[in-house]
C-alpha positions, -999 to 999 in steps of 0.1 A, spaced: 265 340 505 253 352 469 253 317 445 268 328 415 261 315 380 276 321 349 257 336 320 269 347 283 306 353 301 295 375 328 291 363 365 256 368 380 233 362 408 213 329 404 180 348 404 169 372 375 139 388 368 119 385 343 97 422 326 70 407 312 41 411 343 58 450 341 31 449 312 9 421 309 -22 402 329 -25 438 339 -7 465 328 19 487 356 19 525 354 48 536 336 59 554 365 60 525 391 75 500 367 102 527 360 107 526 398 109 489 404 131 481 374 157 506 389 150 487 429 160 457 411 191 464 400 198 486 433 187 454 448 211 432 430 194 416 398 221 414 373 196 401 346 164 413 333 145 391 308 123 405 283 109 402 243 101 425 215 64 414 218 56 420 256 34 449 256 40 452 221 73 469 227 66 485 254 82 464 278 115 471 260 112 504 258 106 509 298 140 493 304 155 513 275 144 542 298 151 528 327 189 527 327 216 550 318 239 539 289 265 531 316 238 511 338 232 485 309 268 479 304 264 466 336 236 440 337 221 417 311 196 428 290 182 394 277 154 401 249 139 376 225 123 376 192 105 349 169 68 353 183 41 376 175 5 388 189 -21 382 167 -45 407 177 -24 424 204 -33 399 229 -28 361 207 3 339 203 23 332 170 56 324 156 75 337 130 111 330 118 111 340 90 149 358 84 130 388 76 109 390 106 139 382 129 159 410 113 131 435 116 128 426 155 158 432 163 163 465 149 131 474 168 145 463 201 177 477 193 158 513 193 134 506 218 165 496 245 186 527 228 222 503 228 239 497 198 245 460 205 221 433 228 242 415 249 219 385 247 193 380 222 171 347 224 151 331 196 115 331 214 102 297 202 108 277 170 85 282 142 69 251 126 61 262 94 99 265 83 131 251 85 148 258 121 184 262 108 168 290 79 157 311 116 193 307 131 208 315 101 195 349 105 208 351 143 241 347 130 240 371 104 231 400 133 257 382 154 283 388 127 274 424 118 275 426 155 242 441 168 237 412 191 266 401 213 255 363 224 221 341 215 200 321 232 167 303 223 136 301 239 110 269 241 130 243 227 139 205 226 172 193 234 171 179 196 164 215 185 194 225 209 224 202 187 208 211 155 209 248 164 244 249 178 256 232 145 258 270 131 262 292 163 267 295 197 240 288 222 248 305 255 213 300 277 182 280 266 149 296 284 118 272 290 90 266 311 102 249 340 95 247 384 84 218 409 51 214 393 65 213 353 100 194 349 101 180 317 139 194 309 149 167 338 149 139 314 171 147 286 178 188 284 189 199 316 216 171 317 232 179 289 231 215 299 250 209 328 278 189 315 282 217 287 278 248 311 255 263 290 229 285 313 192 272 324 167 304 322 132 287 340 103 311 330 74 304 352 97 288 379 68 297 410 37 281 384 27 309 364 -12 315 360 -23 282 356 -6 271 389 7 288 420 35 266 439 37 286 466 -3 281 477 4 239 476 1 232 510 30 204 518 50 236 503 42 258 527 51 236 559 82 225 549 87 259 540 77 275 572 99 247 594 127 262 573 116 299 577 117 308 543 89 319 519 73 290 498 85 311 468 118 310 480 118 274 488 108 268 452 134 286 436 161 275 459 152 239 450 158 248 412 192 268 422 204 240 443 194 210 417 205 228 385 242 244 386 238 263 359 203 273 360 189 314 371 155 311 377 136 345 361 105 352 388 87 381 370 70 406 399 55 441 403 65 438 439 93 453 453 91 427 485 86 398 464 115 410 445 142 413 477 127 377 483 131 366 452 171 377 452 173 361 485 164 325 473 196 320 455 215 324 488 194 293 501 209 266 510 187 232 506 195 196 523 189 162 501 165 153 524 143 188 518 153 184 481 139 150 481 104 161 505 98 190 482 102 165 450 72 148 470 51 174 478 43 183 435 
């Protein structure tokens, strides 16, 4: 059975997927990422996360081409701005009202809608007031070029002060077997407010592959599943209102991916694969 969560108002599968490998650590031929964006969401995916800065815009603009106008009434186009790449290949911030105003204009062209459905703030930037940044979110929200927000990166502190002016639908952070610092204080008080979990990197990500740990792979093969689906199934089954977004160039991976939130995890295994990282 498909585990449903809820996201922005719309029910989804529990699995998304993120767009960023589509063009970094390795850039996909236009073509072939044209072709497994579509599989996805012939597949099932429902959401497909992205940002202004991945590929420089080009990651938006291959979903922009995608999908029909029709097609992306249909799924969730989740974009972010707030970060920049010093270089083309470096990581910033930037939230300034100006910048954020500017970004989303550019994604709004790149995606060709006339409204983003959900719009994150990519990560918090340090050298100026947080509330200035969301400020400007609700400014596009009013004049209604972005439909719901979100924010990226952030501290359940950052969380309250933020939803003190708007809305905050889906919070998006680093998160998997091996990384679980949202445990403590931020996925707790997500739950009990229903507001939606977005794990990016929930299998590692480059510096660690969860699926290669060994303990991983026996429990997973006594259960005959994929490691990769036993570690997203273990953040689908402990989180109720998390979507894990697995990125992929694959289109196997992909199916397996979508199959993980169907997974159905005892205590026990919950508490053996707790063990195992």
């Amino acid at each position: 059975m498909i585990n449903l969560r809820t996201l922005a108002g719309k029910k989804i599968p529990a699995i998304g997927l993120g767009a960023m490998p589509l063009d970094e650590y390795g850039k996909m031929p236009e073509k072939g990422a044209l072709e497994l964006l579509r599989y996805a969401v012939k597949a099932g995916i429902k959401l497909i996360d992205t940002a202004d800065v991945y590929g420089l815009g080009h990651n938006e603009e291959l979903i922009g081409k995608a999908f029909s106008s029709e097609q992306k009434k249909n799924i969730i186009i989740a974009t972010k701005a707030g970060c920049t790449r010093p270089g083309g290949t470096g990581w910033g911030t930037d939230g300034r009202p100006e910048h954020i105003k500017k970004a989303v204009a550019g994604s709004l062209q790149r995606l060709g809608v006339k409204q983003i459905y959900l719009y994150q703030l990519h990560a918090p930037d340090s050298r100026l007031s947080l509330m200035e940044t969301i400020k400007a979110f609700k400014e596009l929200q009013d004049a209604d070029l972005i439909k719901h927000f979100g924010v990226s990166n952030f501290s359940l502190a950052q969380l309250q002060q933020a939803e003190k002016i708007m809305e905050i639908v889906s919070v998006q952070n680093q998160f998997s077997l091996a990384y679980r610092y949202d445990e403590w204080e931020l996925l707790p008080y997500l739950t009990k407010n229903n507001i939606a979990y977005l794990p990016y990197f929930p299998l590692g990500g480059k510096q660690r592959n969860i699926a290669a740990d060994g303990r991983l792979q026996r429990l997973a093969q006594a259960l005959g599943h994929s490691p990769t689906q036993v570690a997203l199934a273990w953040i689908v089954n402990k989180w109720p209102t998390a979507i894990p977004i697995p990125g992929t160039t694959n289109k196997k991976h992909l199916e397996e991916n979508l199959k993980a939130g169907e997974i159905e995890l005892s205590e026990k295994v919950m508490k053996e694969l707790e063990k195992s990282t």
